[in-house]
N, C-alpha and C positions, 0 to 999 in steps of 0.2 A: 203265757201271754193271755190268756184262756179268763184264769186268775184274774190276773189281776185288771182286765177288763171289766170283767164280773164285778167289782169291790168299787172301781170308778164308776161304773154305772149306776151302783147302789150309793154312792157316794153322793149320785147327783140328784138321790129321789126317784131312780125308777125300779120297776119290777124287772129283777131278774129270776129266770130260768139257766140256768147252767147244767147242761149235759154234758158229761165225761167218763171216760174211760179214768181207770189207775192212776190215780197223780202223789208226789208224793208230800204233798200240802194239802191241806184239810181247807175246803171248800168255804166261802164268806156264809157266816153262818147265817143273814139276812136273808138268801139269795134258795129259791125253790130249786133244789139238788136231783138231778135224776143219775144216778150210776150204771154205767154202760161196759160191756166189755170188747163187741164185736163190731163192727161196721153196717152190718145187718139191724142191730142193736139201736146205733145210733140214726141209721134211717127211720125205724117205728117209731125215737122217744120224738124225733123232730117233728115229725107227720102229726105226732099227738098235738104237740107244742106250739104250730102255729096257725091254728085259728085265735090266739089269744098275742099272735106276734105281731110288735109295729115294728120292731128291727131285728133282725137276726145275723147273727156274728160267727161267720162257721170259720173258726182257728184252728181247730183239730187237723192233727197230721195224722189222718189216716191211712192206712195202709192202702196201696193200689192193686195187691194180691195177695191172696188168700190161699190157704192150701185148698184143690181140687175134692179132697176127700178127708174126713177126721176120722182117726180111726177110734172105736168104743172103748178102746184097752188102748196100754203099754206097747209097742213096736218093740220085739226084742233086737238087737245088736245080730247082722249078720258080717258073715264073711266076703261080703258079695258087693260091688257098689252098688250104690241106693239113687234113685232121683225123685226128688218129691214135687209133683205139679201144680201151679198153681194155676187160679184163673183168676182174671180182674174182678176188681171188686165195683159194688154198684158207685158208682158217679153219684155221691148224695146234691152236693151243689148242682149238677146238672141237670137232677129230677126235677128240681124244683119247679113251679109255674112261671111259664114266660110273660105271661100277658096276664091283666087283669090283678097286681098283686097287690096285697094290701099293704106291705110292709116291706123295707128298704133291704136290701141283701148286700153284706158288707164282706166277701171272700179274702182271704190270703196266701200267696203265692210264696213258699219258701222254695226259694231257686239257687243254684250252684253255679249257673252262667246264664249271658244274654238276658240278666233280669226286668229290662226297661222292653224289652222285647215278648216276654215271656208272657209276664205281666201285662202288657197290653192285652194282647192275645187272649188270656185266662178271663179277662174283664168281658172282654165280648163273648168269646164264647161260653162263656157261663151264665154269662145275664146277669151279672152285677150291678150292682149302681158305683159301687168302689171298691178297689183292689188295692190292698197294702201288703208290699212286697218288700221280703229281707234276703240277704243275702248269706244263704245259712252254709257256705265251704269253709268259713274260718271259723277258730274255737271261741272266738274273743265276743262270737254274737249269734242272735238264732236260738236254737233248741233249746241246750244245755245250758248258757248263760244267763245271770240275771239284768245284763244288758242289750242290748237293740239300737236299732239303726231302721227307721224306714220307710218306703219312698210310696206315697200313697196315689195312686192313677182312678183320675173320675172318666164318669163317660163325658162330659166336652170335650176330652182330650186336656187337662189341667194335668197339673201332677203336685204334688207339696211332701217336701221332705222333713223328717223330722231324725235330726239330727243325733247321734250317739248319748245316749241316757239309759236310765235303770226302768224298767219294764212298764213301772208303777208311774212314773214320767208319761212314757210312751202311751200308757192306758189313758189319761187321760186325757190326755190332748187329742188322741183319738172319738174318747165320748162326746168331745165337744163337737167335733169336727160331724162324729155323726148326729149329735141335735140338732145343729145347725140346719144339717140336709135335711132333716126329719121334719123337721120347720117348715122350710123352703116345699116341701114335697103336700104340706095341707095347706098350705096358702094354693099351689095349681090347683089341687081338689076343691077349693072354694071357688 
C-alpha cells in the first residue's frame, strides 16, 4: 500500500520520500528511496525526513517485537528446548511530536477485530489527524493482496469508506483525501 501511495502522490506532483524495509517491487523511480531493515532503522530515516515533511504516511507493518538479544554468529541446533525473548519494539508513531507540528500524520490500523473500535482508539492515541483502517483476518484483502477495502476515521469523529478496489484505486483517492486536509490545515495557519 506503501507503493502505491508513494506513485499517487508522485502522480499528483509532490515530493516523495519513501522509507522501507524489503519489498518485493521496486520502488517509483521518481520518489527519494531510503532502504531500511530494522525498526530502529526506520526510526533514524524518519527523524532525518521530517523537518522537510508536510505529510507523512506511516503504513508499514512493523513489527511490535524484537528479539531481546542477536546473537554475532550462527545458534547451533540443540537437544534441549529453546525460548527466544523478545521485547517491544519502539512505538515509532507514538514518538512523534504531539503539539506544535508542522505536518499532517496519516497512520494505519491493520486489525483482525473490533476494527471501528480499534481504530478510533489508535487515532487518539497516536495523535493522528487520520486513521485508515483494513481488515487484514481474510486472504481476499490487507497484506498479501493487490486489493483493499478501507474505512478511514478523522478526528471530528467523521469516518469515509472506500469501498473494495485494487490498491492503486485505493492510493489515490486517499492522496486526495489527504490534500484536501492539507489544504484545509494552511488556510487555519493563515
Amino acid at each position: 500500500m506503501g507503493y502505491a501511495i508513494a506513485e499517487a502522490a508522485l502522480a499528483q506532483g509532490n515530493e516523495v520520500t519513501l522509507i522501507s524495509g524489503p519489498a518485493a517491487i521496486a520502488p517509483p523511480p521518481e520518489a527519494t528511496f531510503v532502504s531500511i531493515t530494522t525498526s530502529d532503522e526506520l526510526h533514524d530515516a524518519l527523524q532525518r525526513a521530517l523537518p522537510a515533511c508536510d505529510v507523512l504516511v506511516m503504513c508499514a507493518a512493523v513489527s511490535d517485537y524484537k528479539p531481546a538479544a542477536v546473537s554475532p554468529r550462527k545458534m547451533k541446533k540443540r537437544n534441549a528446548p529453546f525460548a527466544l525473548r523478545l521485547i517491544a519494539t519502539r512505538d515509532i508513531l507514538a514518538s512523534l511530536p504531539k503539539d506544535n507540528r508542522r505536518y499532517l500524520v496519516v497512520g494505519f490500523a491493520a486489525e483482525t477485530h473490533d476494527l471501528k473500535i480499534n481504530a478510533r482508539e489508535k487515532l487518539l492515541r497516536k495523535n493522528c489527524d487520520l486513521m485508515v483502517a483494513n481488515d487484514v483476518s481474510g486472504k481476499d484483502s490487507g497484506m498479501e493482496s493487490d486489493e483493499n477495502e478501507v474505512l478511514i476515521f478523522f478526528r471530528n469523529g467523521e469516518t469515509k469508506k472506500i469501498s473494495r478496489a485494487p490498491k492503486k484505486i485505493i492510493a489515490r483517492e486517499l492522496v486526495k483525501i489527504i490534500a484536501k486536509m492539507f489544504e484545509k490545515s494552511l488556510t487555519k495557519k493563515s
